[in-house]
C-alpha positions as CSV (number, residue, x, y, z in Angstrom):
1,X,0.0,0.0,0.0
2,X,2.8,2.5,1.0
3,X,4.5,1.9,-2.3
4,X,1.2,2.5,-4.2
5,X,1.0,5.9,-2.9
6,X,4.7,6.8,-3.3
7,X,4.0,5.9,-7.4
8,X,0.8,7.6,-7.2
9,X,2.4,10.9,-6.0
10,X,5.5,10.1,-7.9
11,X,3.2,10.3,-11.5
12,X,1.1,12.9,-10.3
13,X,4.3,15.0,-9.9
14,X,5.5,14.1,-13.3
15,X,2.7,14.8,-15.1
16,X,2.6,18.5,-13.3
17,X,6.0,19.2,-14.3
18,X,5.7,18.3,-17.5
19,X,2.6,20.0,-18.1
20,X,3.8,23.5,-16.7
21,X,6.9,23.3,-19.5
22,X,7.2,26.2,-21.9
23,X,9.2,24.9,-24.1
24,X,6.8,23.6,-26.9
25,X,6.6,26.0,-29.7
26,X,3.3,27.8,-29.9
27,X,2.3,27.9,-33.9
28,X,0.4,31.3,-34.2
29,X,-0.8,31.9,-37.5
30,X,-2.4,34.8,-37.6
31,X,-4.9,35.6,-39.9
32,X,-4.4,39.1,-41.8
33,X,-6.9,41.6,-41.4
34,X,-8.8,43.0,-44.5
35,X,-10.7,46.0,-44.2
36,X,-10.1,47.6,-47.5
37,X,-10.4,46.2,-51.3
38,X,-9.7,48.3,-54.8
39,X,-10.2,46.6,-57.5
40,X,-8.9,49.3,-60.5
41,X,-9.4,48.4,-64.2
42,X,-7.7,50.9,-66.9
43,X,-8.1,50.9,-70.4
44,X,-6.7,53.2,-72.3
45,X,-7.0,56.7,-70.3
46,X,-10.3,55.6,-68.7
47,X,-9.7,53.8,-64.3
48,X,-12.4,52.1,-63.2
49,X,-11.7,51.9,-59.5
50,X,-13.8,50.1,-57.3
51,X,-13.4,50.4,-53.6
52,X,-14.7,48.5,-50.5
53,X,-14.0,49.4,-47.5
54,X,-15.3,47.7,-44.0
55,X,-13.4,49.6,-41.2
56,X,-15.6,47.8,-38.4
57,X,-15.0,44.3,-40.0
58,X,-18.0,41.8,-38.9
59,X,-19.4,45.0,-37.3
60,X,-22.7,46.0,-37.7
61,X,-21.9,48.0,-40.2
62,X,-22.2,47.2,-44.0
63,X,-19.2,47.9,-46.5
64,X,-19.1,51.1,-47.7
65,X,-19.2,50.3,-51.6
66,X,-17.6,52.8,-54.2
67,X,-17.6,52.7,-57.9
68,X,-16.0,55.4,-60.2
69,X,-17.5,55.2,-63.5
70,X,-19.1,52.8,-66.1
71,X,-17.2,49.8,-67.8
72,X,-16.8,50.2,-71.5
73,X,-18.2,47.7,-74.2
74,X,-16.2,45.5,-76.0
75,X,-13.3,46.7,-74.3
76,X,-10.1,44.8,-72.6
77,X,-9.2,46.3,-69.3
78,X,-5.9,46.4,-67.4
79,X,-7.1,45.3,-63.5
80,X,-5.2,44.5,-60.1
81,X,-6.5,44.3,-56.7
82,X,-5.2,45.7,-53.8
83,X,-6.3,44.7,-49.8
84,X,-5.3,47.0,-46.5
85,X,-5.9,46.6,-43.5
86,X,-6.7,49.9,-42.3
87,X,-7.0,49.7,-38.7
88,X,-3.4,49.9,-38.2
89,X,-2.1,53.4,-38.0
90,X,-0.4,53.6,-40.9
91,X,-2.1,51.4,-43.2
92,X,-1.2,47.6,-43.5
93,X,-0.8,46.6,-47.5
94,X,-1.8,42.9,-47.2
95,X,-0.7,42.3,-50.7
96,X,2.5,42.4,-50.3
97,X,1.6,39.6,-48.2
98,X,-0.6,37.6,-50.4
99,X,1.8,38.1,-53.2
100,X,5.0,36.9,-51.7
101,X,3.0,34.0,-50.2
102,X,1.0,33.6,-53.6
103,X,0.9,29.5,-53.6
104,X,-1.5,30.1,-50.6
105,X,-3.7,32.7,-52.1
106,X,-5.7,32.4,-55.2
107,X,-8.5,35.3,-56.6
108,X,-11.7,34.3,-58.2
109,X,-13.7,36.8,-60.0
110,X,-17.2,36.4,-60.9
111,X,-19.7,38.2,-63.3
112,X,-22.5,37.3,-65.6
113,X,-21.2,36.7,-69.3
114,X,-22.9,39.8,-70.4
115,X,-20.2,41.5,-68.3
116,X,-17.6,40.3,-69.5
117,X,-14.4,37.6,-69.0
118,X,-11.8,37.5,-67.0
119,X,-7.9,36.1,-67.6
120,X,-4.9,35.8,-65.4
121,X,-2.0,37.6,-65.7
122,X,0.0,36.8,-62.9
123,X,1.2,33.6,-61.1
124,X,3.3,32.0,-58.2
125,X,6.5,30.2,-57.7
126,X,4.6,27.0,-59.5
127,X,3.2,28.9,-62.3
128,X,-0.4,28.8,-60.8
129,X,-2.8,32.0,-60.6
130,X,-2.6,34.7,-58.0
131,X,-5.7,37.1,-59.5
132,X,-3.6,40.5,-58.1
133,X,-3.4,41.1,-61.8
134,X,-5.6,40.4,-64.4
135,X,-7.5,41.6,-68.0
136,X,-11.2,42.1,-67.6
137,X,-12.4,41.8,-71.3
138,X,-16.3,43.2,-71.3
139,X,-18.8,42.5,-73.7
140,X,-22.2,43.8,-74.2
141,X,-24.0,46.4,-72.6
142,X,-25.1,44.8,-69.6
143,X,-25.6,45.9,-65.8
144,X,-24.6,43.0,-62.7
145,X,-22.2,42.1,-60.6
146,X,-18.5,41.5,-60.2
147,X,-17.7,39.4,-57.1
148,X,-14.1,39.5,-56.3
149,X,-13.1,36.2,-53.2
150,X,-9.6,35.7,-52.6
151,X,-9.1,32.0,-51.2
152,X,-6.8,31.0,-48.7
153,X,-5.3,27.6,-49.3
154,X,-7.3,26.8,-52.7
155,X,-6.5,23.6,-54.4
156,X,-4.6,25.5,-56.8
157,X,-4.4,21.6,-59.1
158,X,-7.8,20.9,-58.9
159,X,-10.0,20.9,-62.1
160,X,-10.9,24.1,-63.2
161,X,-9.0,26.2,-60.3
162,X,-6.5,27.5,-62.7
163,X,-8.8,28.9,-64.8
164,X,-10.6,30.3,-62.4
165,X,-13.7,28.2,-61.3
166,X,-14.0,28.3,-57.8
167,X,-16.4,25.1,-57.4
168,X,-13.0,23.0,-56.9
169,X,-11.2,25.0,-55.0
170,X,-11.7,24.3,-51.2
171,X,-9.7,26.5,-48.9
172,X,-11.2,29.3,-46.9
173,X,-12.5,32.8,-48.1
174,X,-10.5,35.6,-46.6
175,X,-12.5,37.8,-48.7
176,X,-15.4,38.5,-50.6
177,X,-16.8,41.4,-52.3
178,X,-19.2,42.2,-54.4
179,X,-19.5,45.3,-57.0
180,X,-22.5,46.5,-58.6
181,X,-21.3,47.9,-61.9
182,X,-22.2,48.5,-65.6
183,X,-21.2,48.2,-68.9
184,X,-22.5,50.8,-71.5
């Protein structure tokens, strides 16, 4: 019996030890905080910018939504998209970010046909899409939306991803915004 309760208080003292250590590495991966997202298309010597911008985050606040002019028929824009995190003082450029760690990140953009197409024009390390700068080709007169998500940890090899579809994709959506616009 006595040498039950020396092993008893012998594990329990082990285990407390070894529990209180510090010296495991805590992984802290942070996720980057997105309050503001231009999207800006030129052609020519027309910008299109489109801005939104969510300074309260999940807040109960809606993004403020801005659009600078109409979109062009038939015409092939220039675009990149640019995210900050304006709640640090100065601004954070999360691009820089998403650029330099572009096998993790992958932009899908979204519109209606009558809007237009979009292609890539940039890629990562492995020669797979980023999105942060692309050619918006429009077509007809049309009014809808362009949806702009930037995935975090997309199946860049899956069917379709390359090109763009997002049903394949997986990952998580750091970001999703939606622009009303036109095309006249």
């Amino acid at each position: 019996m006595k040498n039950l309760k020396i092993i008893v208080i012998v594990l329990i003292s082990v285990f407390s030890f070894s529990s209180c250590s510090n010296d495991d590495p805590i992984a802290v991966n942070e996720e980057e905080v997105i309050t503001t997202v231009t999207t800006t298309l030129t052609s020519g010597s027309q910008t299109v910018t489109l801005t939104s911008r969510d300074l309260d985050g999940d807040g109960p606040n809606a993004p403020v939504v801005t659009i600078s002019g109409d979109l062009m028929v038939n015409t092939t824009y220039t675009g990149t998209v640019t995210f900050l995190n304006e709640t640090a003082n100065p601004a954070e450029d999360i691009t820089v970010e998403i650029k330099e760690e572009g096998a993790e990140h992958q932009l899908f953009f979204q519109a209606p046909a009558g809007i237009g197409a979009f292609t890539y024009t940039d890629a990562d390390a492995n020669g797979k899409p980023i999105g942060l700068a692309f050619t918006l080709k429009t077509a007809t007169a049309a009014a809808g939306n362009i949806v702009v998500i930037l995935r975090h940890e997309p199946i860049k090899n899956a069917e379709g991803v390359a090109s763009g579809n997002i049903t394949n994709a997986g990952g998580a959506t750091d970001a999703q915004i939606t622009y009303p616009v036109q095309v006249k």
